[in-house]
C-alpha positions in Angstrom: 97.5 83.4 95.5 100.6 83.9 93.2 99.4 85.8 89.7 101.5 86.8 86.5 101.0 90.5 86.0 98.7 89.5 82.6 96.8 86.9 84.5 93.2 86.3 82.8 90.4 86.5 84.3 87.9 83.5 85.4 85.2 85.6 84.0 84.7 83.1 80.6 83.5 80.4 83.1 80.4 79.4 82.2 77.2 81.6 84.0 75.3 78.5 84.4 78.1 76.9 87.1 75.7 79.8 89.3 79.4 80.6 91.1 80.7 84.3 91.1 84.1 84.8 89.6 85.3 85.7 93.0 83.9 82.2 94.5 85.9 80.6 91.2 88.8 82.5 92.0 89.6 81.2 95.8 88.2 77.4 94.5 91.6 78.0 92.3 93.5 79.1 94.7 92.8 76.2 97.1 93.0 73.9 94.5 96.7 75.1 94.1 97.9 74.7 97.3 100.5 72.6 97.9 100.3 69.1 97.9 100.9 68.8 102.0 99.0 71.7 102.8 95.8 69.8 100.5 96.3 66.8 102.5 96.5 69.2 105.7 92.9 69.9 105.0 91.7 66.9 103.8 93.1 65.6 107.7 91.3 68.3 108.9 94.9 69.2 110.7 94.3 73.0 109.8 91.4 74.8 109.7 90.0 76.3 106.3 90.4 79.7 107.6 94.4 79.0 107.9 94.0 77.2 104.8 92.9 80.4 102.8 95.9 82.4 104.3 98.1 80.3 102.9 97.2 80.7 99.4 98.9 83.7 100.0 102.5 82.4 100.2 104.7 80.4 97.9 104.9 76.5 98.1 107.9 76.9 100.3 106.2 79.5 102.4 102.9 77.0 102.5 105.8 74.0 104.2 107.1 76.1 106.4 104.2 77.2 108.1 102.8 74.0 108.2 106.0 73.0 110.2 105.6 75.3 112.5 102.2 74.5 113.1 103.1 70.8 113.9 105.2 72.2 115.9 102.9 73.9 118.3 103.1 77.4 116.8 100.0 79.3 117.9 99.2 80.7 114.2 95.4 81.6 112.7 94.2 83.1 110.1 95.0 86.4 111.1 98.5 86.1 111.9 99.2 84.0 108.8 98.1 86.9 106.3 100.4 89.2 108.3 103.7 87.2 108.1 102.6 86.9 104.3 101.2 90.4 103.5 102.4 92.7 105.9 105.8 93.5 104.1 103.8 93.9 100.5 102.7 97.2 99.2 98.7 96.7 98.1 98.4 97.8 94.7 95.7 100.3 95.8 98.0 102.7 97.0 100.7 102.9 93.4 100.1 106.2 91.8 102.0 105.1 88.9 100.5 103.2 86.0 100.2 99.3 86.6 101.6 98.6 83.8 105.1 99.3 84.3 105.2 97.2 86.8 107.2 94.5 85.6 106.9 91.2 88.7 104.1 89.3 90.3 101.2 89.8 92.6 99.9 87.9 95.5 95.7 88.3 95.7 94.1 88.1 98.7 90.8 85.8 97.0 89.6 85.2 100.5 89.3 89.1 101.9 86.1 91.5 102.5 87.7 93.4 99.7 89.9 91.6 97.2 93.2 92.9 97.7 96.3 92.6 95.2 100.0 93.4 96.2 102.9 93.7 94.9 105.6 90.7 95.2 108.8 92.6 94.6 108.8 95.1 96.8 112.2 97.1 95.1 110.5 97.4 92.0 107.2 99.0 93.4 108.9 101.4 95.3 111.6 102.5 92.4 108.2 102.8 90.2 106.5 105.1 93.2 109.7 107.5 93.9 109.4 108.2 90.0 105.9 109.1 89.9 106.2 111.1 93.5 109.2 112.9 91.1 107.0 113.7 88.4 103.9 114.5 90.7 106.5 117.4 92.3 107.6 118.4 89.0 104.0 119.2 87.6 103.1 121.0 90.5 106.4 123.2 90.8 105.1 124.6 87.4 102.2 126.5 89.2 103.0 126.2 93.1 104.8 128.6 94.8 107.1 125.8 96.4 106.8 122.1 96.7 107.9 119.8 99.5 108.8 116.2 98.8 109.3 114.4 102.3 109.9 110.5 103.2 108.2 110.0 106.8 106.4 108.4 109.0 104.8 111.6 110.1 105.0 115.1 108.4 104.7 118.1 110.9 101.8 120.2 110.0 101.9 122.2 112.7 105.2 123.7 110.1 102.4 124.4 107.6 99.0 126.2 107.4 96.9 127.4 104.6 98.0 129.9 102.0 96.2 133.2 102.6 93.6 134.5 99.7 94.9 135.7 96.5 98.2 133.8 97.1 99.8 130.9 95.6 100.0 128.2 97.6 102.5 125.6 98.0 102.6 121.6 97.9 103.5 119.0 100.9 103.9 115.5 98.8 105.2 112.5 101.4 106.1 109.6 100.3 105.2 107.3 103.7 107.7 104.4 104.2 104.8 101.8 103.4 104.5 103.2 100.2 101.8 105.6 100.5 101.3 109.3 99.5 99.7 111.8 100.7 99.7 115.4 98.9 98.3 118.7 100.6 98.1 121.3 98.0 97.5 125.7 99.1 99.9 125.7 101.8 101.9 128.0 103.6 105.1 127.9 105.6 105.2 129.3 109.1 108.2 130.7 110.7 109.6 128.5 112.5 112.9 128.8 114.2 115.8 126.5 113.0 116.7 125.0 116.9 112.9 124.2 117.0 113.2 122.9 113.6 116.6 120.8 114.6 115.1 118.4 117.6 111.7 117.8 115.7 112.9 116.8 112.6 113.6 113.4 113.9 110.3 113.0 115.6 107.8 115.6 114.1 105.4 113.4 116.0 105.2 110.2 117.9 104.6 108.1 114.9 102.7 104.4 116.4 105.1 102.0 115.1 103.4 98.7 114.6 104.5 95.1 115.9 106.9 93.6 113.9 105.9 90.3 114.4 102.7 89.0 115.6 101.8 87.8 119.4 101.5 84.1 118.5 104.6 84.3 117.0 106.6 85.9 119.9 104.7 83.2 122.4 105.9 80.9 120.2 109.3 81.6 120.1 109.8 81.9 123.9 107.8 78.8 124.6 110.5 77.1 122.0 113.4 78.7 123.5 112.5 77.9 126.8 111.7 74.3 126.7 115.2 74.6 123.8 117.8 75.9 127.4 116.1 73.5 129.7 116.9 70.6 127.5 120.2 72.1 127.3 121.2 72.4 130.8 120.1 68.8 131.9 122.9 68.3 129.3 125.4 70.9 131.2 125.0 69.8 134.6 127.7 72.7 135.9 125.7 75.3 134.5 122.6 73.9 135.5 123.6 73.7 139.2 124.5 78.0 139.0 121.3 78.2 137.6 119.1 76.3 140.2 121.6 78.0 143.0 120.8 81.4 141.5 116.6 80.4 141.5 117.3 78.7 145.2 118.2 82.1 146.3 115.9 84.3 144.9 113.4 82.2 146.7 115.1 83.4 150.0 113.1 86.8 149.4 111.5 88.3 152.5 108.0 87.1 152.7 107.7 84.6 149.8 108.0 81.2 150.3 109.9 78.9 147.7 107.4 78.0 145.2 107.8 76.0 142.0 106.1 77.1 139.2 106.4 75.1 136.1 107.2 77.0 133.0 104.3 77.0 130.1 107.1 75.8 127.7 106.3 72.1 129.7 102.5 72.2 129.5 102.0 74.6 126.0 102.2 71.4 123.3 99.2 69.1 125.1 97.6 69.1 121.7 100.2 69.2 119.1 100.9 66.2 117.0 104.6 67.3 117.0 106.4 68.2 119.9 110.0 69.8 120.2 112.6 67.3 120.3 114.1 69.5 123.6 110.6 68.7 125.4 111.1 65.7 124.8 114.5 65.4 126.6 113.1 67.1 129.8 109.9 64.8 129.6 112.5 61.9 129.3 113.9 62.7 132.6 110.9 63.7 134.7 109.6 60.3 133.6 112.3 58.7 134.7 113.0 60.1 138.5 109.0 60.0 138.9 109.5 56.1 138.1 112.2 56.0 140.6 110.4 57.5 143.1 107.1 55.7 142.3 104.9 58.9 141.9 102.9 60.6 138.9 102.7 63.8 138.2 99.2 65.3 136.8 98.8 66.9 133.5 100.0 70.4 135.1 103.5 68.4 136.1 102.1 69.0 139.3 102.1 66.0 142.6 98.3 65.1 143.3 96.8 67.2 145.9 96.0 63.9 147.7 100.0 63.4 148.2 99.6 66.8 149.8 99.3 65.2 153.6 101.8 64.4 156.1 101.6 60.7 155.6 102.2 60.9 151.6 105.3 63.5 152.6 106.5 60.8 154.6 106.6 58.4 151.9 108.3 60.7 149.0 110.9 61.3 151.7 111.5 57.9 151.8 111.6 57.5 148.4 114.2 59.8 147.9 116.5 58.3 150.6 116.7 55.4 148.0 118.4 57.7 145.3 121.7 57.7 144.2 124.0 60.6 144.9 123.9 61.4 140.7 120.0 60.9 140.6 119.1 63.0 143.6 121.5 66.1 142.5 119.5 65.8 139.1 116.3 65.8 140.8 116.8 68.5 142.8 118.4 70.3 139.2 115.1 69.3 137.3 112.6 70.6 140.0 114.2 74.1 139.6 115.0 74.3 136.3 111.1 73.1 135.6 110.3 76.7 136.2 113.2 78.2 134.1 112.3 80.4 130.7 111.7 83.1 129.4 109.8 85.8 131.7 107.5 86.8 129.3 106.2 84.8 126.4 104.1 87.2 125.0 106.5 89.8 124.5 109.7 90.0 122.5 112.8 89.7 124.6 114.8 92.6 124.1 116.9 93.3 127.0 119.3 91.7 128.8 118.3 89.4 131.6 119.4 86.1 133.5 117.3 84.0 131.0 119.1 85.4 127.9 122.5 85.2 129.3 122.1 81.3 130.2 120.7 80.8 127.0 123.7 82.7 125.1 126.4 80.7 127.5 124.4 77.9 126.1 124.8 78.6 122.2 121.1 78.2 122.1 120.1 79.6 119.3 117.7 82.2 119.0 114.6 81.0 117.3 112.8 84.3 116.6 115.5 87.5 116.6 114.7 90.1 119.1 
């Protein structure tokens, strides 16, 4: 939930409503959701869980998710607070008055904890470099030294304590999230300066944490897959280099040429709203399955019972009745069913046959890697 900086407390609500001020507080922010995320509840389309998280964003934030959501984005409550939060410095961790800081807060209502953070980000860390400043100033005045560092991990093994009867120094580090940490009756060890030259990169192995979370990156690959098919039924050149490329790669030793339909065809069975690509390559497999009088199961998958020799007999058949144009797009569709992205649950980074296609394409990327 969005708050002014002087925002008043629900505390003057009357005691005998028997509701805490924290209950009060997320009735509020619920209450000020937008006006399709209200009537998202009321449908029972999201959950109340999801709900809550989105009290965290703006109006526009609130939409947006939603839209993704209809979409088939596989978001909860967890991954919601992340988009929204993650970026935001909690308020916990300033070491500068609240006061001077001049912009709004976002307040987690719906937490173990109730946890406030700060909406412009500039302005809390412009407000926490001055304080970190002053901090090092006021202990320069007794410490033998002070150290002001910026990092994701400071290298103690540099440091150890101060021996007895001798002043001591100061480590202050101003972590990239915002926090800081202060160590105070230090001293240096000698360390020599080519030791000091390749660590001071990488004083340690600092665990850098996702940038995005896992339902987003499925969600992006299942988009972008189901995005290229459509695409390539629309580029039947390309389309034929790719299923040439996928026919060959089944001539491995020892494997046998096996179809396996990408999730990006089977991953929006219970969304509302489905990608308008997936609704090309539907288009299609619904019409050659008409032509050749078969249906597919729910997996896009012919019944097991059209498995036997007699049932082969009879789809061979039915393809001898194609046209030249619809049996060159059959055989295009039934490869290109199994062509995505490798891995949906991991950001693409590198270069691979996938990505190429889909840059020859001009798809556009729908979550950058």
């Amino acid at each position: 939930m969005h708050l002014p900086r002087d925002c008043k407390s629900h505390s003057s609500v009357p005691e005998k409503k028997w509701l805490s001020e924290q209950t009060i507080r997320g009735r509020v922010a619920l209450a000020d959701l937008c006006e399709e995320a209200k009537d998202a509840v009321r449908k029972a389309e999201v959950t109340l869980g999801i709900a809550e998280a989105l009290t965290l964003g703006t109006h526009d934030q609130q939409c947006s998710i939603l839209a993704e959501l209809r979409e088939g984005a596989e978001l909860d409550r967890e991954s919601i607070r992340e988009m929204l939060c993650a970026q935001k410095p909690s308020a916990a961790i300033a070491i500068f008055p609240l006061e001077q800081y001049k912009g709004t807060y976002t307040r987690d209502l719906f937490a173990d904890e109730e946890t406030t953070y700060f909406d412009d980000v500039n302005q809390f860390f412009v407000l926490q470099r001055q304080a970190v400043e002053a901090l090092a100033e006021r202990h320069r005045q007794k410490a033998a030294w002070v150290d002001v560092l910026n990092s994701y991990s400071v290298p103690w093994w540099q440091y150890g304590d101060a021996r007895k009867g001798r002043r001591g120094g100061v480590v202050i580090n101003l972590h990239p999230s915002g926090r800081v940490e202060v160590r105070k009756g230090l001293a240096r060890h000698q360390v020599k300066q080519e030791v000091v030259e390749v660590t001071k990169d990488a004083p340690e192995a600092p665990k850098e944490r996702p940038e995005v979370s896992a339902g987003l990156i499925r969600y992006a690959a299942l988009h972008k897959s189901i995005a290229v098919q459509a695409a390539l039924l629309q580029n039947p050149h390309r389309a034929k280099e790719v299923a040439a490329v996928s026919l060959l790669l089944g001539l491995v030793p020892s494997k046998r040429l096996r179809i396996e339909v990408h999730p990006c065809l089977t991953a929006w069975d219970s969304s509302g709203t489905k990608p308008k690509a997936l609704e090309i390559v539907s288009a299609e497999l619904s019409r050659l399955s008409a032509l050749l009088g078969i249906q597919f199961d729910a997996r896009i998958r012919v019944p097991a019972s059209n498995g036997s020799d007699e049932a082969a007999l009879a789809l061979y058949q039915a393809v001898q009745g194609l046209s030249d144009d619809d049996l060159n797009r059959l055989n295009t569709l039934l490869v290109l069913l199994s062509f995505g992205q490798s891995s949906i649950d991991a950001l693409e980074t590198g270069e691979t046959l996938f990505s190429r296609v889909a840059a020859d394409l001009a798809v556009v990327r729908i979550l950058s890697s």
